[in-house]
N, C-alpha and C positions, 0 to 999 in steps of 0.2 A: 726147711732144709738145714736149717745151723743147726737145731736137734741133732739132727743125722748125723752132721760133724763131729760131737761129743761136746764141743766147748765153743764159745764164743767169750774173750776178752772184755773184762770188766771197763766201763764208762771212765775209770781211773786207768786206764793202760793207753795214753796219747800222750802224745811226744813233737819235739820241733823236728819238723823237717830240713832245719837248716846246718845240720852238725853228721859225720858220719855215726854209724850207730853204736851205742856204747857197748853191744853185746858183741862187734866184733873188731878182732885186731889182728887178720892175717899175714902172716912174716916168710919171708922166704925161706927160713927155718922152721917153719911148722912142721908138727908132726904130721900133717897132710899130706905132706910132700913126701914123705916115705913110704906111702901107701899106690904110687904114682905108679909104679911095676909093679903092684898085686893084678891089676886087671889084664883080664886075659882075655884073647875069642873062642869059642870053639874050635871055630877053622886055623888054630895054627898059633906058631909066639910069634908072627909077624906084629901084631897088633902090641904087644908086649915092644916090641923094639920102638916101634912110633908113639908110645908113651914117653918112652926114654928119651925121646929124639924130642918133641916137644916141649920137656919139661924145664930145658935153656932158654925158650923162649918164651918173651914177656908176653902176657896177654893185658890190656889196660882195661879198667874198670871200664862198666858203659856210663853214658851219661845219660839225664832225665830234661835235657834241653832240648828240644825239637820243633821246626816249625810248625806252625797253629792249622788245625785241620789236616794233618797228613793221613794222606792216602796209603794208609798201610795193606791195605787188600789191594790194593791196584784195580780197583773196579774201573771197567771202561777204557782201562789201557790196552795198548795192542800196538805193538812195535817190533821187536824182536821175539817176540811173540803174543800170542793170544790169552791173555792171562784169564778173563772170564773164564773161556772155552777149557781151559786145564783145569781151573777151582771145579766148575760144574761137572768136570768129567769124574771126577774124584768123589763130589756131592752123589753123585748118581751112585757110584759104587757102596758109598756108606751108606745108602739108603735099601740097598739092595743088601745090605749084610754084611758087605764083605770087609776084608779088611782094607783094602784101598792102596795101598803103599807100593805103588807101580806108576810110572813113567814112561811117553814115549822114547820112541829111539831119539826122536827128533830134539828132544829137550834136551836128553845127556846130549847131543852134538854141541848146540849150543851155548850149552852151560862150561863145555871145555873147550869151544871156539871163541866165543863174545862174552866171558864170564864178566868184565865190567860194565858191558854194556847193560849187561842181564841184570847184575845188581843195582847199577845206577836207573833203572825201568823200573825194577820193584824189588827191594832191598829183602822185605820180608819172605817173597815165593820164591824169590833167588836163594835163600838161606833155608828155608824147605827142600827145597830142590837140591843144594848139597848137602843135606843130613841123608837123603835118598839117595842119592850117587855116591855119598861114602858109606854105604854100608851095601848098598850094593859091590865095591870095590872090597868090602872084608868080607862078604859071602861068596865071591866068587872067585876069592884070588888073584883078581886082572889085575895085581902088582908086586913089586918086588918093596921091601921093605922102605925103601925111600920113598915110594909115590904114598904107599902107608902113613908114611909121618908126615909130610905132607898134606894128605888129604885130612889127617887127623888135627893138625893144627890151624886149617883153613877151617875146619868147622869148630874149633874153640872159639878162632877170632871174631868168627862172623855171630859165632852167640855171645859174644859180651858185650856186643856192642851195643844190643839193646838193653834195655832193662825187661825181664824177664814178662814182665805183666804185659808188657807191648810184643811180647814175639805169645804170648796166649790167649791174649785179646785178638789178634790177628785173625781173618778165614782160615789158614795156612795152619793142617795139624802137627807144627814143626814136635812141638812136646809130646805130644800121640803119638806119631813116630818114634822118636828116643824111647816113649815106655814101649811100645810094641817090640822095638829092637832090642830092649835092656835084657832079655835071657842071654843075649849072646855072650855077653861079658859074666865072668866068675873069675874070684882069685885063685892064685897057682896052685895053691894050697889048703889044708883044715887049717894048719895055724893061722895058714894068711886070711881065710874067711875067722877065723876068731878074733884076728886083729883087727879086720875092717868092723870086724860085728860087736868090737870092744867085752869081747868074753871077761869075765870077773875083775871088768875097770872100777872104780869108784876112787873120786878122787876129793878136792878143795868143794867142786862144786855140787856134791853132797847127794848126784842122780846114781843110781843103780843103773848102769846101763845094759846088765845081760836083763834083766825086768822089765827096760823098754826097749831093747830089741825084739822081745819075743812080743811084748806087747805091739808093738808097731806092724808087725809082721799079720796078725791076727785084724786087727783096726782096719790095717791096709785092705785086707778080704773080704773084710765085712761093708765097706765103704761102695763095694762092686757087686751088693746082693739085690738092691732095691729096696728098703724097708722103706715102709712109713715111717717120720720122724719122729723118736721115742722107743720107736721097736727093734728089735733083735740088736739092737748093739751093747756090748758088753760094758757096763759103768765103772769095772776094773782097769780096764784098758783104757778108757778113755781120762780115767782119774790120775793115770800113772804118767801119761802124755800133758796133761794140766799142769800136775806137781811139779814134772820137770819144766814146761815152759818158764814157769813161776819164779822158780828157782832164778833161774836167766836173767828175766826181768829185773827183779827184784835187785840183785846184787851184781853191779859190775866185777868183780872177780871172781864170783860166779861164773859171769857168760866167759870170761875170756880161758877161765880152767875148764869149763863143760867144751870149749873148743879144741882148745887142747889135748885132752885128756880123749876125743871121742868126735872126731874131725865129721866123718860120715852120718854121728849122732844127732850131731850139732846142727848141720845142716835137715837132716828130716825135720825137727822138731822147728825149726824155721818155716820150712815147709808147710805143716801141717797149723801153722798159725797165720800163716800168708792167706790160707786157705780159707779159716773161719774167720777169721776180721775181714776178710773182702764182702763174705758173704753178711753180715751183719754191720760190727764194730769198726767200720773202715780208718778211723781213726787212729787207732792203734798198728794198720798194715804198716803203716809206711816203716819202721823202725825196722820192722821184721823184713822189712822186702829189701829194704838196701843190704843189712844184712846178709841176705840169701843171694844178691847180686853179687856181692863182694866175693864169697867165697865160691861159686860159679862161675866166677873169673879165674880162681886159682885151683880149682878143683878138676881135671878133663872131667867133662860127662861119662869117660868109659868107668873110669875110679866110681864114680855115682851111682852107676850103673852096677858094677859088680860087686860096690861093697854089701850089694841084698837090702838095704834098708829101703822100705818102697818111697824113696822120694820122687822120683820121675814118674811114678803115679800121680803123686799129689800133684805133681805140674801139671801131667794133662788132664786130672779133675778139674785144674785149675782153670784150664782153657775152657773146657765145656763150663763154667760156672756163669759167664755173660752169655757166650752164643748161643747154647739151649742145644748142644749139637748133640744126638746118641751117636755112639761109639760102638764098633763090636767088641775095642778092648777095652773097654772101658765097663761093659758089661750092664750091671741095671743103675750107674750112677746116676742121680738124678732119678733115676724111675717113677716117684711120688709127683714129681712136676710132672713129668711125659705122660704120667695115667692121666691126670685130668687134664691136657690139652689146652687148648687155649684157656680153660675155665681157670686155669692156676694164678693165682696174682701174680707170679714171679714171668709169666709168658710175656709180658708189656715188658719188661725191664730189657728181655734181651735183645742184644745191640753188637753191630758192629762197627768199626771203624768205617767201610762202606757204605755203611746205610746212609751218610751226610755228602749230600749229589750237591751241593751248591758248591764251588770253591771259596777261597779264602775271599779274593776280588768281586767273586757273585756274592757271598754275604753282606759285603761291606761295601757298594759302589763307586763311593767315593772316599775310600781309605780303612784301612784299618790303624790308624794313627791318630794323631791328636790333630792334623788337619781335617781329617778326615771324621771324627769324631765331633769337631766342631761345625765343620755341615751339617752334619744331623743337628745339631743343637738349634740350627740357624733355620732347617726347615721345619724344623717342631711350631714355628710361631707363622709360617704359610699359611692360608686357608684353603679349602681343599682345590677349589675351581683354578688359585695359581698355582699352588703345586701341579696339578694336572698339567699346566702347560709348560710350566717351568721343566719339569722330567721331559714331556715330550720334547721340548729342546735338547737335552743334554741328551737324551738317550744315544742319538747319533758319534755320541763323543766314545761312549763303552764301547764303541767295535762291533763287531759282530759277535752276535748274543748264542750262545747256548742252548739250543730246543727248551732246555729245564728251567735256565734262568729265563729263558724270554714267556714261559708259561707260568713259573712265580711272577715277574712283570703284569702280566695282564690279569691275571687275580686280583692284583692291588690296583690295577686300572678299573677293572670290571666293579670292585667295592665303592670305589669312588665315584664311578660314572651313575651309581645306582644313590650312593647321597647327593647329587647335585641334581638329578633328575626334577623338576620345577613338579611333576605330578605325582612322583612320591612321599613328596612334603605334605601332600594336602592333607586334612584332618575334619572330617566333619563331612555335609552333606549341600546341595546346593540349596540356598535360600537361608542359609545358618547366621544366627543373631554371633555380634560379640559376647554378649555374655551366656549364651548356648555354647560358643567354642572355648571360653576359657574353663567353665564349667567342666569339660572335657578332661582339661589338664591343656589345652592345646592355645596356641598363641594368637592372638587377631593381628594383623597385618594392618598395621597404622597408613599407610601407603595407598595400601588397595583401593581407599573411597576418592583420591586424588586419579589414580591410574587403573580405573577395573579393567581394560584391556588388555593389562601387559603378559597376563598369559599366567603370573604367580599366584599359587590358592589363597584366601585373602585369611583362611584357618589354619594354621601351621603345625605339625607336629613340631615337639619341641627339641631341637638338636641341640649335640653341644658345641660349644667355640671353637673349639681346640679338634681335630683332626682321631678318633677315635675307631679304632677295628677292632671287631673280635678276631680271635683266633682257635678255632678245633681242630682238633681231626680224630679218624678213624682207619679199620682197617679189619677186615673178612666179611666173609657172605654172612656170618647170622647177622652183624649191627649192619649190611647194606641193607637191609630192609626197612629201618628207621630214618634211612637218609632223608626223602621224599619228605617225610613228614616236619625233619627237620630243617629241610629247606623251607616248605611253606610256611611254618609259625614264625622260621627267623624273619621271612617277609612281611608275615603280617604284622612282626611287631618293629617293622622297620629296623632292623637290629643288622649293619652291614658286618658281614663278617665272610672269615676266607676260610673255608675246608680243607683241609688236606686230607685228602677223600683215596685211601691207596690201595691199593692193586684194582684189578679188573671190577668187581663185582659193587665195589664203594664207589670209586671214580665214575661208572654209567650211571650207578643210580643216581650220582649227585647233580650231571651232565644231562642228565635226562629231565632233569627236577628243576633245573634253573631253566632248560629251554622252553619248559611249558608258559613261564611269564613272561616269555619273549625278549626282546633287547632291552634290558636296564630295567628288565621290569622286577627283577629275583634281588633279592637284598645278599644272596651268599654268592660267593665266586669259588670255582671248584680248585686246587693244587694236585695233581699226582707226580713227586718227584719219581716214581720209579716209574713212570707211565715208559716203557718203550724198555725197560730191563728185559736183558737175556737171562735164559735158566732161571734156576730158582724158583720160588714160591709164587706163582700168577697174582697170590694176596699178601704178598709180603706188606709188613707196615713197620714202624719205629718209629719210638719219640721222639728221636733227635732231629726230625723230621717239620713236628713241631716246632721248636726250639729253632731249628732252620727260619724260619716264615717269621716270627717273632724278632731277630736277630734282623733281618732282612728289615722290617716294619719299622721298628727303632732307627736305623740307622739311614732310612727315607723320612723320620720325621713324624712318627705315626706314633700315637698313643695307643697301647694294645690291652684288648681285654682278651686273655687266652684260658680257657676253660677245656673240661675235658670233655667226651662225648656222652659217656653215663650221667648228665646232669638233664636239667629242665629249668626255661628262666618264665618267669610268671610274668615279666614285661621287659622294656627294654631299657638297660642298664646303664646305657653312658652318658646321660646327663647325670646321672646319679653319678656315679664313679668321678665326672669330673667336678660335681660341684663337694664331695666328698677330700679327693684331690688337692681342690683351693681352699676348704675349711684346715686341714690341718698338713697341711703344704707338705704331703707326702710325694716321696717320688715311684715307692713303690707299696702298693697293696695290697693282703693274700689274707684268706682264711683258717681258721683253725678247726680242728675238728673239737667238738663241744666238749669231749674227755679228754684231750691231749692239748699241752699247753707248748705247740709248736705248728705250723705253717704248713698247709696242704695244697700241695701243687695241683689239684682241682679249679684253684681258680687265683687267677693274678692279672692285677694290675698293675701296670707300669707306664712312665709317663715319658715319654722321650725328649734325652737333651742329651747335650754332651756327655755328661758325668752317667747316663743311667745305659745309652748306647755303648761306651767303654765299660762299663760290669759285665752289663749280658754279653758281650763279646769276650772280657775274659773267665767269665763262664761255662759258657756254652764249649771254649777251650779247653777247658778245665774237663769236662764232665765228657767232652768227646776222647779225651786221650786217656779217660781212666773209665773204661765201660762196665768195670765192677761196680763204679759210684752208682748212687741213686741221686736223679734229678733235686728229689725232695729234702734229705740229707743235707745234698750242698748249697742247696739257696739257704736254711736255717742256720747254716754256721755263716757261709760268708755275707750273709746278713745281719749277720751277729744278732741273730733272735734269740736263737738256743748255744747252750754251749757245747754240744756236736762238734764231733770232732771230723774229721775227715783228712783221708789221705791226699799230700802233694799238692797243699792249698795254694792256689795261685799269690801271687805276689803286685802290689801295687793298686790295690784294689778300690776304686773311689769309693766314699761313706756316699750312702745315700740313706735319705731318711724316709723309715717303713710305717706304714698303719698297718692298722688291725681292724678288718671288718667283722661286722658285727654279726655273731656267728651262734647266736640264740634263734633271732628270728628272720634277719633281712637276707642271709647268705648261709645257708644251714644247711644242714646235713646227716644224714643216716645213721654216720659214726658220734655215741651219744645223744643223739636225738636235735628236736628242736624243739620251741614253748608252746609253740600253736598262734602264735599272734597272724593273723593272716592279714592284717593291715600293713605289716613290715614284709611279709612274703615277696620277694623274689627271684631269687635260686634255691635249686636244691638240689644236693648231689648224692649219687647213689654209692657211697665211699663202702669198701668191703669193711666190715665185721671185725674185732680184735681176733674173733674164731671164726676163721671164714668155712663156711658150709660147701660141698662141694656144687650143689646146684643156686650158686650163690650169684651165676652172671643168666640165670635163664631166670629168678627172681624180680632183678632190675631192669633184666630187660624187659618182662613183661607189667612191667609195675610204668616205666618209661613209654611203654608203646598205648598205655591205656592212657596220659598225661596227652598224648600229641592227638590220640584220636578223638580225646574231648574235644582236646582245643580246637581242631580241625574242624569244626563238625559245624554246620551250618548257622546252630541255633546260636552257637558262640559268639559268630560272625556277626547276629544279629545285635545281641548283647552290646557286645564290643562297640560298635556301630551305635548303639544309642548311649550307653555310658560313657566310650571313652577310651583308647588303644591301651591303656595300662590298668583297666577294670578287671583281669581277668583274676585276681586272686579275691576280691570283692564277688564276684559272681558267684565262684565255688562255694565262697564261708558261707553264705548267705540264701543258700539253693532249697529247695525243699527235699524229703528224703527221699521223694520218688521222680527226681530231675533227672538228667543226663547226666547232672555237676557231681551228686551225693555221691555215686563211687570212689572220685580220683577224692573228693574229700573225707569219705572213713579212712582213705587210704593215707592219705599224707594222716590224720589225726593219727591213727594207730603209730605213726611216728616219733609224735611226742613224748615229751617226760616233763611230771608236771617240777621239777626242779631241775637248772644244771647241775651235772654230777663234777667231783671236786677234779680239775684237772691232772694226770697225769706228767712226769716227765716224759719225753721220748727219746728213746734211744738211739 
């Protein structure tokens, strides 16, 4: 999709976020401000007057300060009104085609009866909901020139006050809206459309602007056809938009004459790089985005609007670029994602601000502060049996629990009650020698020939010290078919871990799959944060959802192995991890893909304390308020693995110190292969392709589904049972060509390469 864009900003175009940006310097002398009475309605010069009427008053920059996890969709609120019930009513209509941009009566009542109430409920639908009622107010004439200005400057105020990525990251199509309504506005005049459209400008800052107007206008069209990335867009147009950004960049008196010289210019070409560095180079946004806030403060949207340059497109492309929403005005944007469906890599990514159901207090239960950060620290060194009962004491102290928060609770009860379980430790068979169970891999219980009654197996699977979970999830009907199987293996290899198993069709199979081992008998515990959502997708799912459970786990004291669900583990990993952990005193550890010489969120370890509970908390911050980010992006910079840049990096960030798993043969992957050592085999992940194919998720999945049904399969059982609960990658290497094992092992071999190939940078 950045194809599509025309350009994406070189790995050299990153900048401090701590300084306003150097390409703008808006004065209340600009020439912006003369262009303030070109915009006009159709319906009449009323709107001309409330231009006028506006332009004495101050609009104040927004700010990028906000508290941690805000609820900007207002999911689950209901107060002065039903805010779900109004999103989904709207969802419905834009699913059905239409364009959407209707209201009940009951809302405009409201919104002119309890307007603080409304905003202080949900700032953001409240701010939708008057871009709607003042344009219903210019179409239909329901005022006289005052209520005009007015209503024209209450919707300046209430857009500045975010930063513009936060009202388009939002459910809430406030910027769909504006571009849906922007025909309305046109200058008085030809001259005045030649002034706004800066006809035969050129100035200091060396752009042609009648060349990218006309080119912007073209781009702009082309952007609403649907192409494949690569195809039908013009490389003239798109060279002409580069050059000028370039320009900007490059030289500060440059940006500040391209401003000058071509106010309405200056901001599309802001625009249209807001646009491609979010979707790629996010590194580079931030510069361009304050920029574009700045002058969106000083600019009315009607001005924006009329002066023809399609910027309030690119806003509301901007908005569909996270949510993954089709639009009727927006036409075939995005199209190339929408044709392949969830098969698309970019389908995972999309996110809202909603999608994260725990609050701030349920992530963090005892603090999101440095007190609170040091209890986690303090229950990292618990063992699991008092933690268990130490929480059951405090629980009573949280209040009354949340359905969501109190079903992430027993997830993490449920993992634990299944590690302390005295008959899931056992190992081995009755009558078993000491050196038949160590032979295993499994431990003899020095104890047992003093006390053989006490009920403990006296052959022990091997655990580790320290408090360890995995962490998955998932989400639609083709991967709930794999749940089953991957509850049972996670069982068989004793491996506790927590699913976030979301919407209907994942959540049952997973609920379904734990009940069949009965009480404590299942090693996985199931999570569905959206279990009980209105409207919407019955299979909605989202990362951050993850990241949710993870955050939660840390900050209870849990050491977390968090993988994604496209993988397969050949055994069970946490004594591995934690004696990996104590060898070279890492607090956090992630894999690389075998070509790329940076960190693949497929698989992370983390070890919880104070210092690694406060990262992921200002992380997981970080990456909820900027739904452009990618997950994997922002752990590599503020890990400082790679030098990735990334927009609006959080500030105060504790050092924690990283490894690197060994990503040849022990933890390997698809992406560039692995060597074939099957002695080291234990994960593998089914990472997309640098050229993903389109039938690239029905590959893995049937490559994944053939992994579980080996392992599943009786004779394994047997295997496993006389060699040993971590035999199973020995058993495949070693199988003959006409076993059950030789498939899933031509299959992994046709993976290998018999060299690592030389690492790439990643972008």
């Amino acid at each position: 999709m950045a194809a599509a864009m025309g350009w994406t900003p070189s790995s050299s175009s990153s900048s401090s976020a701590s300084t306003r940006p150097r390409v703008c310097r808006c004065r209340s002398a600009s020439p912006a401000l003369l262009l303030l009475s070109l915009a006009r309605a159709r319906t009449g010069d009323a709107l001309s007057a409330a231009v006028a009427a506006i332009e004495e008053r101050p609009i104040p920059w927004p700010t990028y300060d906000w508290p941690a996890f805000q609820n900007w969709d207002c999911v689950g609120v209901n107060g002065v009104l039903d805010w779900d019930a109004l999103y989904y009513n709207d969802e419905a209509a834009w699913a059905r085609g239409e364009v959407g941009f209707e209201y009940p009566e009951f809302v405009q009542h409201v919104l002119h009866s309890q307007p603080e109430r409304m905003s202080q409920e949900c700032p953001l639908g409240f701010l939708y909901y008057v871009v709607l009622d003042t344009y219903r107010l210019f179409t239909t004439g329901g005022g006289d020139e005052e209520d005009m200005a007015q209503a024209a400057w209450n919707l300046r105020r209430c857009l500045s006050t975010y930063p513009f990525f936060v009202v388009t990251s939002a459910r809430w199509a406030t910027f769909e809206a504006l571009h849906y309504f922007s025909p309305m506005h046109e200058p008085r005049s030809q001259s005045a459309l030649d002034l706004s459209s800066c006809v035969g400008v050129q100035g200091s800052s060396g752009i042609d602007w009648t060349q990218l107007r006309e080119a912007a206008e073209v781009w702009g069209q082309e952007q609403l056809v649907g192409f494949e990335p690569g195809e039908g867009l013009s490389k003239e147009h798109t060279m002409l938009i580069q050059n000028a950004a370039q320009l900007i960049w490059k030289d500060r008196d440059g940006g500040v004459g391209a401003q000058e010289e071509c106010p309405f210019g200056f901001i599309f070409i802001c625009a249209t790089q807001v646009l491609a560095s979010s979707i790629r180079r996010t590194g580079a946004m931030e510069t361009w985005a304050r920029a574009l806030d700045s002058i969106l403060a000083e600019l009315p949207f009607f001005s924006v609007a009329g002066s023809k340059w399609p910027t309030l497109q690119l806003l509301a492309m901007q908005a569909a670029v996270s949510k993954g929403r089709t639009m009727k005005s927006l036409g075939g944007f995005q199209a190339d994602v929408h044709r392949w469906g969830t098969a698309h890599p970019t389908f995972k990514r999309f996110r809202g601000y909603g999608d994260l159901r725990l609050w701030a207090e349920e992530l963090a239960p005892f603090g999101r502060d440095k007190d609170g950060w040091s209890i986690a620290g303090q229950l990292a060194s618990v063992d699991m049996e008092s933690w268990y009962l130490t929480m059951k004491n405090e629980e009573p102290k949280l209040g009354k629990l949340r359905p969501v928060f109190a079903s992430a609770l027993e997830a993490v009860y449920q993992a634990v009650r299944s590690a302390t379980l005295a008959h899931n430790r056992e190992c081995g068979h009755s009558g078993i020698t000491k050196e038949a169970c160590e032979k295993r891999g499994c431990t003899w219980d020095p104890d047992f020939a003093e006390n053989p009654d006490s009920g403990v197996p006296f052959c022990l699977k091997p655990r580790p010290k320290r408090k360890v979970v995995g962490v998955s999830f998932v989400w639609g009907e083709r991967w709930a078919t794999l749940v089953p199987g991957f509850v049972a293996w996670m069982t068989k290899l004793d491996f506790q871990c927590i699913l976030v198993a979301m919407g209907e069709a994942c959540r049952k199979a997973c609920e379904t799959a734990v009940q069949v081992f009965g009480t404590g008998g299942s090693s996985v515990s199931c999570w569905d944060p959206f279990r009980g959502s209105r409207g919407g997708d019955p299979e909605q799912g989202s990362i951050l959802q993850r990241h949710a459970m993870v955050h939660l786990l840390l900050h209870l004291g849990f050491d977390v192995i968090a993988f994604d669900f496209d993988t397969f583990w050949f055994s069970n990993p946490r004594v591995r991890f934690e004696e990996l952990a104590d060898e070279t005193e890492a607090d956090v550890m992630m894999t690389r893909h075998l070509d790329a010489d940076c960190f693949n969120m497929g698989l992370l370890y983390i070890r919880s304390s104070s210092q690694s509970a406060e990262w992921y908390s200002r992380y997981l911050e970080w990456l909820h308020q900027h739904p452009y980010e990618r997950e994997q992006r922002g752990v590599n910079s503020l890990l400082g693995f790679t030098d990735q840049a990334i927009s609006f990096p959080p500030k105060n960030m504790p050092k924690l110190k990283i490894g690197v798993l060994d990503d040849h043969n022990e933890f390997s992957s698809s992406r560039g292969g692995w060597l074939g050592d099957w002695s080291k085999l234990r994960f593998f992940h089914w990472v997309n392709p640098v050229n993903t194919v389109t039938h690239w998720s029905e590959i893995k999945f049937t490559d994944i589904e053939a992994m579980y049904d080996c392992a599943l399969h009786h004779s394994t059982f047997g295997e496993l049972a006389r060699q040993g609960p971590a035999a199973f990658p020995r058993i495949v290497a070693n199988a003959d060509a006409t076993s059950l094992w030789a498939p899933i092992r031509d299959l992994m071999n046709s993976l290998t390469v018999k060299a690592a190939p030389t690492r790439q940078v990643c972008w």
